[in-house]
C-alpha positions as CSV (number, residue, x, y, z in Angstrom):
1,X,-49.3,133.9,275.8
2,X,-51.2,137.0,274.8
3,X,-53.2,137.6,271.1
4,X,-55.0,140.3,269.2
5,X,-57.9,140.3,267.4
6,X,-59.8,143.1,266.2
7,X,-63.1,140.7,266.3
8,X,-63.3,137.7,269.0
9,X,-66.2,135.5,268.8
10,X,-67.3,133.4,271.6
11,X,-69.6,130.4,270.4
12,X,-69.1,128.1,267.6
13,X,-72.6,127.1,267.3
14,X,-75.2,128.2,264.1
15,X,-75.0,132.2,266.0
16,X,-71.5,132.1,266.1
17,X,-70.3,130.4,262.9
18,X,-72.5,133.0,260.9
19,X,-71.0,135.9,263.3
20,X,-68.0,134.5,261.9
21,X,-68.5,134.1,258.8
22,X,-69.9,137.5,258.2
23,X,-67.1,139.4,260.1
24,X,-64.7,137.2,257.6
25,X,-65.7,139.2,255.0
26,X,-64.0,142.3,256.0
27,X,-60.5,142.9,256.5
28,X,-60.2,142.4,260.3
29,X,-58.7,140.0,262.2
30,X,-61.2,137.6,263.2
31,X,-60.8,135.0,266.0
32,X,-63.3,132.2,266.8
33,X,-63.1,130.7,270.5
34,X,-65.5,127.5,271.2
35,X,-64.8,124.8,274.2
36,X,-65.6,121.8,271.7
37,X,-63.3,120.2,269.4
38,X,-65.4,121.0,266.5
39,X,-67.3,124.0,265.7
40,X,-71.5,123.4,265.7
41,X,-72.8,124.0,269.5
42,X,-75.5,121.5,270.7
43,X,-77.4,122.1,267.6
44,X,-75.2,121.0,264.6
45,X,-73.2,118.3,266.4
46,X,-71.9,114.8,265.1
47,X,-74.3,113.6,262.0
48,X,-75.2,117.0,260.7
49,X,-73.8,117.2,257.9
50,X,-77.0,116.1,256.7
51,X,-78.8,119.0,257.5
52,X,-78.6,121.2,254.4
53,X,-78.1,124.1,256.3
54,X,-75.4,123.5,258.5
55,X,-73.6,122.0,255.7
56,X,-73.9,125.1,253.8
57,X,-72.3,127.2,256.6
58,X,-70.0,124.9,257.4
59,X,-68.6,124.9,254.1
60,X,-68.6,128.7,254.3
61,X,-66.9,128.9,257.6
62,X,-64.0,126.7,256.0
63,X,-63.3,129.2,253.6
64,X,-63.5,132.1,255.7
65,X,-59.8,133.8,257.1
66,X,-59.9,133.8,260.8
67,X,-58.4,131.9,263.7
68,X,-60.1,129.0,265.4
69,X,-59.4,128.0,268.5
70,X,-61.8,124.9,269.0
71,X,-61.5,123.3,272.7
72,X,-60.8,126.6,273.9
73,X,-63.1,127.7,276.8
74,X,-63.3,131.3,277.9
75,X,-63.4,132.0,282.1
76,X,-62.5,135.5,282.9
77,X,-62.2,138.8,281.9
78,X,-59.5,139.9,284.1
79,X,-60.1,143.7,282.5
80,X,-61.8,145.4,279.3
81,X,-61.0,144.0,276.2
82,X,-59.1,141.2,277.2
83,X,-60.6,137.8,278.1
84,X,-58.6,134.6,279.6
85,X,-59.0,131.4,277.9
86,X,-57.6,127.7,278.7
87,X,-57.3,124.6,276.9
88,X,-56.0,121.5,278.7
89,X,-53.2,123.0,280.4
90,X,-52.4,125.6,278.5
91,X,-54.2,129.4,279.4
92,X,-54.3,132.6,276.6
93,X,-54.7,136.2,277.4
94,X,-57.5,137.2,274.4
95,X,-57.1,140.8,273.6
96,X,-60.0,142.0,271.2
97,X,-61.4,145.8,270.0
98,X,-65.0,144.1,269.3
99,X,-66.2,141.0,271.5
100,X,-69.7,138.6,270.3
101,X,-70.7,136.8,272.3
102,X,-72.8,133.5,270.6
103,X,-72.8,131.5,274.5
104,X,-75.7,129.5,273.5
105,X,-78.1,127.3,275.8
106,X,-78.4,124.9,278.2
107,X,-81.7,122.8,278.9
108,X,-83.9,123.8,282.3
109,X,-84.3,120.4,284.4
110,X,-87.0,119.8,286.9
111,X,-86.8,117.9,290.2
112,X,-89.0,115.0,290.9
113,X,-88.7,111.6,292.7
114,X,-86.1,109.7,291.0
115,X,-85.1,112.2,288.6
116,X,-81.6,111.3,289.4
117,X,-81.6,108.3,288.2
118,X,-78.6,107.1,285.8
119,X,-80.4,107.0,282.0
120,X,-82.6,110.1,283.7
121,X,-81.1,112.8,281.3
122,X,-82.2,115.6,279.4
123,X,-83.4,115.4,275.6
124,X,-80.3,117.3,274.2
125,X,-78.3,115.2,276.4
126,X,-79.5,111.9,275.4
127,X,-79.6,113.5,271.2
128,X,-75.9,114.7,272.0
129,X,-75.0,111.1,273.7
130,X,-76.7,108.8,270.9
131,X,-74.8,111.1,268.2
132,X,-71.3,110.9,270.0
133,X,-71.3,106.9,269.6
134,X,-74.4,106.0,272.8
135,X,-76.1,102.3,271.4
136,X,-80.3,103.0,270.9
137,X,-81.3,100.2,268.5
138,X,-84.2,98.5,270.2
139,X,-84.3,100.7,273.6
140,X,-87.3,101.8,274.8
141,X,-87.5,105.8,275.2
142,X,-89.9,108.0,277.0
143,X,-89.1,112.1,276.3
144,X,-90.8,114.8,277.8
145,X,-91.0,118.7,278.9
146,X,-92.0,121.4,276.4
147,X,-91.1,122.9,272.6
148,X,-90.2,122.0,269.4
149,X,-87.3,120.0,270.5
150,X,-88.9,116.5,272.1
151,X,-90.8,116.4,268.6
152,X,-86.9,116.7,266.9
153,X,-85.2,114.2,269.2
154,X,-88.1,111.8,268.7
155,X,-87.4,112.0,265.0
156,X,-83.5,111.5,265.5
157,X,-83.6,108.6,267.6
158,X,-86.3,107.0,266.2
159,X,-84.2,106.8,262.8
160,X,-81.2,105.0,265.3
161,X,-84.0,103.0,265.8
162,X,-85.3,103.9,269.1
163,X,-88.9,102.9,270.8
164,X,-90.3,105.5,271.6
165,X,-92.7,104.5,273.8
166,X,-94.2,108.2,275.0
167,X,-94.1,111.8,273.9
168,X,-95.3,113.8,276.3
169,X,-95.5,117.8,276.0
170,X,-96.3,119.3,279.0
171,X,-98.7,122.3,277.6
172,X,-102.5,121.7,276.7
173,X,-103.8,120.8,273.4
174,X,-105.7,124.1,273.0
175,X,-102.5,126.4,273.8
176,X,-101.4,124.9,270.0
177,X,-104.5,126.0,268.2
178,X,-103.6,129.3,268.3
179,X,-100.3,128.7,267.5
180,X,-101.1,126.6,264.3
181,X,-101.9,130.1,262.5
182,X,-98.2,131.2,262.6
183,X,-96.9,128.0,262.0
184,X,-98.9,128.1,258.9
185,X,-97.0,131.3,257.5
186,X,-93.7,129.5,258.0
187,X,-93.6,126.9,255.2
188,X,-90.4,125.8,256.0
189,X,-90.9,125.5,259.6
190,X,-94.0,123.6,259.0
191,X,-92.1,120.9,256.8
192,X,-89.6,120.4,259.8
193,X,-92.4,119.6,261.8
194,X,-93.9,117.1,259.1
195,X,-90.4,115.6,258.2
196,X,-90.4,115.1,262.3
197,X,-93.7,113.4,262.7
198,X,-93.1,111.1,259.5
199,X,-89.3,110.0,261.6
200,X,-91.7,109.5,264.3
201,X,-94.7,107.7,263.2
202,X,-95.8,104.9,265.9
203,X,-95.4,107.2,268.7
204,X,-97.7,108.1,271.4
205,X,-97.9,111.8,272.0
206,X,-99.4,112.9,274.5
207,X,-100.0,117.1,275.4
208,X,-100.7,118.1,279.0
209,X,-98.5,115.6,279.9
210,X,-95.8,115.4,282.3
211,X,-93.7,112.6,284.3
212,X,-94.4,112.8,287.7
213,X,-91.7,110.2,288.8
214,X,-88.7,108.0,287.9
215,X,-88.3,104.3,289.3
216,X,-85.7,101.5,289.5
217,X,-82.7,100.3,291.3
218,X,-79.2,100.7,290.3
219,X,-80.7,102.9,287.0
220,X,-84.2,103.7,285.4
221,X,-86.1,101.0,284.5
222,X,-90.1,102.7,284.2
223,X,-91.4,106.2,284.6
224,X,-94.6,107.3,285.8
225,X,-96.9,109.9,283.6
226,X,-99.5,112.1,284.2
227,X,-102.3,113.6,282.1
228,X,-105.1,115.3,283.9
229,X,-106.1,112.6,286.5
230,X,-104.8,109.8,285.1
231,X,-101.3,108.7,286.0
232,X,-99.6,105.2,284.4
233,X,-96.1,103.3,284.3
234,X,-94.2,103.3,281.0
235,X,-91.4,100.9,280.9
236,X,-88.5,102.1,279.4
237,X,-84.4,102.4,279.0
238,X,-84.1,106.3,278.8
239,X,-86.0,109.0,279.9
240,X,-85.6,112.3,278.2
241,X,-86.7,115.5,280.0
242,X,-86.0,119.4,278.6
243,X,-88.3,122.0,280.1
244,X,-87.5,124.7,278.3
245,X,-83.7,126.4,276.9
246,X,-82.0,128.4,279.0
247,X,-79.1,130.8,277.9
248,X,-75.6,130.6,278.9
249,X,-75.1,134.2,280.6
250,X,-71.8,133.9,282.5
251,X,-69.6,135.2,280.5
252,X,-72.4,138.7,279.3
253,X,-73.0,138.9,283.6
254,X,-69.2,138.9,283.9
255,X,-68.9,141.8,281.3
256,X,-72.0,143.5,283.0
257,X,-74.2,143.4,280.2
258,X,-78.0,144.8,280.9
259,X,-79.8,141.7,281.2
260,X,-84.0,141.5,282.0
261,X,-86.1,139.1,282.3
262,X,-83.4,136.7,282.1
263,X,-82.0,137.5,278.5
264,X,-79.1,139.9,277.5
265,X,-80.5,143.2,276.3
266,X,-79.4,144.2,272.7
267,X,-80.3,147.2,270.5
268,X,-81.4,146.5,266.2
269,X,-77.8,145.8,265.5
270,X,-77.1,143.4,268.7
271,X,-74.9,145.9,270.2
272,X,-75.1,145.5,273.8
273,X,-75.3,148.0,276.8
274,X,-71.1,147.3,277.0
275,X,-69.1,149.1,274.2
276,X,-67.9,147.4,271.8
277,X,-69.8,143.9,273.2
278,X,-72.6,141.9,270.6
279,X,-74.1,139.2,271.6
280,X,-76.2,136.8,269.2
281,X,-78.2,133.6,269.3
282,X,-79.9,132.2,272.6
283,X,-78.6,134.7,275.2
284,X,-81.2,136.9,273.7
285,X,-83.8,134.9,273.4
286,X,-84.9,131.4,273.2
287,X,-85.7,131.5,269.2
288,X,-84.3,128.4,267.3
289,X,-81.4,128.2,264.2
290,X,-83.3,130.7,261.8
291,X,-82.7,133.4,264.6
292,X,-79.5,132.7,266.0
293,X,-78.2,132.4,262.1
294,X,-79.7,136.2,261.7
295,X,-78.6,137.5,264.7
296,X,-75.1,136.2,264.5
297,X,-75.1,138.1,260.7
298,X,-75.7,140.9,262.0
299,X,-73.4,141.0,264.7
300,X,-71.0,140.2,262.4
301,X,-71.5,142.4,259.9
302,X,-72.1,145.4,262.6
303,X,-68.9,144.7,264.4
304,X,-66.9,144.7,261.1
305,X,-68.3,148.2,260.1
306,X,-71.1,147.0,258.0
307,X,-73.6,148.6,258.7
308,X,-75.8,148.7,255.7
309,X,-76.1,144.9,255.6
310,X,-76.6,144.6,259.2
311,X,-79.5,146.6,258.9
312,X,-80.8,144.7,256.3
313,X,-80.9,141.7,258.4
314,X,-82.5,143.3,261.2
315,X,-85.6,143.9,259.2
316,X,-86.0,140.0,258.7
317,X,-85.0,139.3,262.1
318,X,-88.6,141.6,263.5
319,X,-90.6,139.9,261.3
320,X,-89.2,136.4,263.1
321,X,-89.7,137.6,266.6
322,X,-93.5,136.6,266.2
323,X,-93.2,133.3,265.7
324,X,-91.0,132.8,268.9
325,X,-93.2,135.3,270.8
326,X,-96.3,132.9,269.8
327,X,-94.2,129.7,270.5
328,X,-93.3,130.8,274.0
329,X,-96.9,131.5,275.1
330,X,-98.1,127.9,273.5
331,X,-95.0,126.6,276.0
332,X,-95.4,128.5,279.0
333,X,-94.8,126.3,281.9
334,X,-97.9,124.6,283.7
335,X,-97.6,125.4,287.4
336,X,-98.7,122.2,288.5
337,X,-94.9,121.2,287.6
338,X,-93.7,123.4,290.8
339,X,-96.0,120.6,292.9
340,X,-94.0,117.3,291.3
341,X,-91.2,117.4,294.2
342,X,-91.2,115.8,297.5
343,X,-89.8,117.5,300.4
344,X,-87.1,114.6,299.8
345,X,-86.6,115.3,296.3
346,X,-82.8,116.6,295.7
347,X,-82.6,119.9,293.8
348,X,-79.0,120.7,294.5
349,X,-77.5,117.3,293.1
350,X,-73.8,119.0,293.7
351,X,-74.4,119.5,297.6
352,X,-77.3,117.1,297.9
353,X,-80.0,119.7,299.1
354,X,-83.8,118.4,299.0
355,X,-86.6,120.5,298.5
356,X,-87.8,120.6,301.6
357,X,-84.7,121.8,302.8
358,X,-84.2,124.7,300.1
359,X,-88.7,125.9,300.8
360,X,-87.4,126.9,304.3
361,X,-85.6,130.5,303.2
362,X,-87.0,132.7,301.2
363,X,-84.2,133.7,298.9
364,X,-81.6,132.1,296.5
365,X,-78.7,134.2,298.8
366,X,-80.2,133.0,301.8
367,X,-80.5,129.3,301.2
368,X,-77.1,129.1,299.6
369,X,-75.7,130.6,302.8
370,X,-77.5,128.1,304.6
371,X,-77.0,125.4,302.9
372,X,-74.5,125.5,300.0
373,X,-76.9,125.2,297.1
374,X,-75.6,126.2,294.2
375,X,-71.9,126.1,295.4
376,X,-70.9,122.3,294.0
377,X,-69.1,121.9,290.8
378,X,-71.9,123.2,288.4
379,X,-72.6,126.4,290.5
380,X,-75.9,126.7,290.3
381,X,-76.4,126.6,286.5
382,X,-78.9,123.0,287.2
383,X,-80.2,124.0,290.4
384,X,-80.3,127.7,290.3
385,X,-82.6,127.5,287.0
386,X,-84.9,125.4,289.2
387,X,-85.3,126.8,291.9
388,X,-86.1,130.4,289.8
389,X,-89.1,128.2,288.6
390,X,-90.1,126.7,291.8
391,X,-89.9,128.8,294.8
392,X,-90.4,132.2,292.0
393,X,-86.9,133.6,293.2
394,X,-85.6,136.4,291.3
395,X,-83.1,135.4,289.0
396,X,-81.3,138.4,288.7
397,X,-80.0,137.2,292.3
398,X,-78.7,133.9,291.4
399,X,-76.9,135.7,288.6
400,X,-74.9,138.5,290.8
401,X,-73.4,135.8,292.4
402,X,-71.4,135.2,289.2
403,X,-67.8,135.8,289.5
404,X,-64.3,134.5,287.5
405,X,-63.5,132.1,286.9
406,X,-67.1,131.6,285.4
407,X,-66.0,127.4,284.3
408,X,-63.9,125.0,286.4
409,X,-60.0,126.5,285.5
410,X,-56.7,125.2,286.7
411,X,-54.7,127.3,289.6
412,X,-52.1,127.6,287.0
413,X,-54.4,129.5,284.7
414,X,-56.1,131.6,287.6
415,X,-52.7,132.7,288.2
416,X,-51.9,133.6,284.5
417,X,-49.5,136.6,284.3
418,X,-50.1,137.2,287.5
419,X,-52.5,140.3,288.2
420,X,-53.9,142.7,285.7
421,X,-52.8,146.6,284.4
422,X,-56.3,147.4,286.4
423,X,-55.4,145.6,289.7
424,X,-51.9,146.6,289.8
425,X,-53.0,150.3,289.8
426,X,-55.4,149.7,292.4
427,X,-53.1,147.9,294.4
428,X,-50.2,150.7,294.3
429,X,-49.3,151.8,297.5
430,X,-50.9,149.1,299.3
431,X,-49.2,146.5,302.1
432,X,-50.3,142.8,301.4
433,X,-49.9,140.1,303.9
């Protein structure tokens, strides 16, 4: 089945709803393509509707003309303009004039001993888990990594009624103090952080802080922590562990958008180095709701023509860069975390490859030659990410090996309408066994 639409969004989450949105205002034919049943991305999942914000937009996207194809996830782009999506068994050919692309992010996870462990998971994990229905009355939580997010899941599952028995962020006190003086100019921002500490109150924080390994039998039942020389045992249920958001580039690699220093490049009005391709949100930087929700307004604004108002937009979206430049530096990674992994330690959970066996080769190509890394069911988005951070390999390497279909597809849909206008012409003339 093939469709048109003079604006394809790919993204339901706070980027792509307001991409949406604003696009809806025009007079084009607007199509919204997300892989979960319901439109909000990891952010604005299950219980927020009590966030003002999201209930304002959501309300908005409700009453905005387009087409919404929720549990719809994108894998190919078999030639320009058109992009192949499936949905249980079913596969669409996605033909658009203007493509955004709102991917989102995924959470960076570090090896150490035991961090496969079941109730080992990562803090948006366990926030998406307890949201979706998961039981955490009364358990006892330990959550660590980096950023704003620990402090926000704390708050959450403290309100289910979680212990949290720890909250440890791995940078040092004194990276913050700095930091406090933007934080101050973002009244809003700073009653976030207030609302979160008053959800959490009774909870141990703890900066320069870190977990240095996971312990128990048939799941986790205590967690070891660092903080400068000291190391203790924390028993607990869950352990929670986010170092860092990492964008979803699969499907901007697949187009060949420009992308350095691991973020699509975009230009004032997030037009990207492809024609007729924006992209919004977290694949151009790690920046939180308030950015993603101007960026994706100005995509969509910019891709329906508006100009004027996507302009206007990009004026308030330089004065937030600041703030997320000054957050990043107050989160940079310690590099005592590339030290927390024994040479036993699994990186590759897919292929089981340890770390000793992945600091032999010097290269992301050459140690998934030799050893599969990277080639099990999540194709290197868990392991790859690590191993950039660990061993320093470049990561534009462990992104050219990206090819379609960029998610797990069925053969039926990888065989959709057989090959493309492109690949026909290139195979005219040509003998095939």
């Amino acid at each position: 089945m093939r469709e048109h639409f003079d604006i394809l969004i790919v993204g339901a989450g706070p980027a792509g709803i307001a991409a949406a949105v604003s696009a809806g205002t025009s007079r084009e034919r607007v199509a919204l393509v997300d892989d979960n049943p319901a439109p909000g991305g990891q952010i604005w999942r299950n219980g927020s509707m009590k966030d003002t914000a999201a209930h304002s937009w959501f309300a908005k996207l409700d009453t905005t003309s387009l087409t919404r194809l929720q549990g719809w996830q994108a894998f190919d782009c078999p030639e320009p303009g058109v992009l192949r999506a499936e949905f249980r068994s079913e596969c669409r050919e996605l033909h658009f004039d203007r493509l955004i692309l709102a991917t989102g992010a995924r959470e960076r996870f570090l090896p150490f001993p035991g961090w496969t462990l079941p109730n080992v998971m990562g803090v948006g994990g366990l926030d998406s888990m307890v949201r979706g229905g998961l039981p955490i009355a009364g358990k006892r939580v330990v959550i660590a990594g980096t950023g704003p997010l620990l402090l926000a899941v704390a708050a959450h599952l403290a309100r289910r009624g979680a212990k949290i028995v720890a909250l440890c962020e791995q940078a040092p006190l004194r990276r913050f103090v700095p930091f406090t003086a933007h934080l101050l100019r973002e009244p809003a921002k700073l009653l976030q952080g207030i609302t979160c500490v008053m959800a959490a109150r009774g909870t141990r924080f703890y900066t320069g802080c870190w977990p240095v390994a996971a312990h128990g039998t048939e799941r986790l039942e205590s967690v070891t922590l660092q903080q400068n020389e000291r190391q203790w045992a924390e028993r607990c249920d869950y352990l929670a562990c986010g170092f860092h958001l990492l964008p979803n580039l699969e499907l901007p690699a697949l187009l060949g958008c420009h992308i350095e220093e691991g973020f699509v490049v975009t230009d004032r009005l997030q037009r990207t180095s492809v024609a007729d391709v924006f992209c919004a949100g977290e694949p151009t930087g790690i920046g939180g709701v308030e950015r993603a929700l101007l960026e994706g307004q100005i995509a969509g604004w910019a891709a329906a023509g508006n100009i004027q108002k996507a302009a206007r937009q990009a004026r308030r979206r330089m004065r937030a860069l600041s703030f997320v430049r000054a957050l990043k530096a107050a989160t940079a990674l310690n590099s005592q975390l590339k030290e927390l992994a024994s040479d036993l330690t699994l990186v590759c959970r897919c292929e089981d490859i340890s770390f000793g066996e992945l600091h032999k080769h010097a290269c992301w190509r050459d140690a998934k030659l030799h050893t599969r890394c990277g080639m099990g069911p999540c194709q290197g988005r868990i392991c790859g990410t690590a191993a950039e951070f660990l061993f320093g390999w470049d990561s534009a390497s462990i992104r050219s090996s990206i090819r379609p279909p960029v998610f797990p597809a069925l053969i039926s849909s990888l065989g959709h309408s057989g090959v493309s206008e492109r690949e026909s012409e290139s195979l005219t003339g040509r003998n095939i066994d």
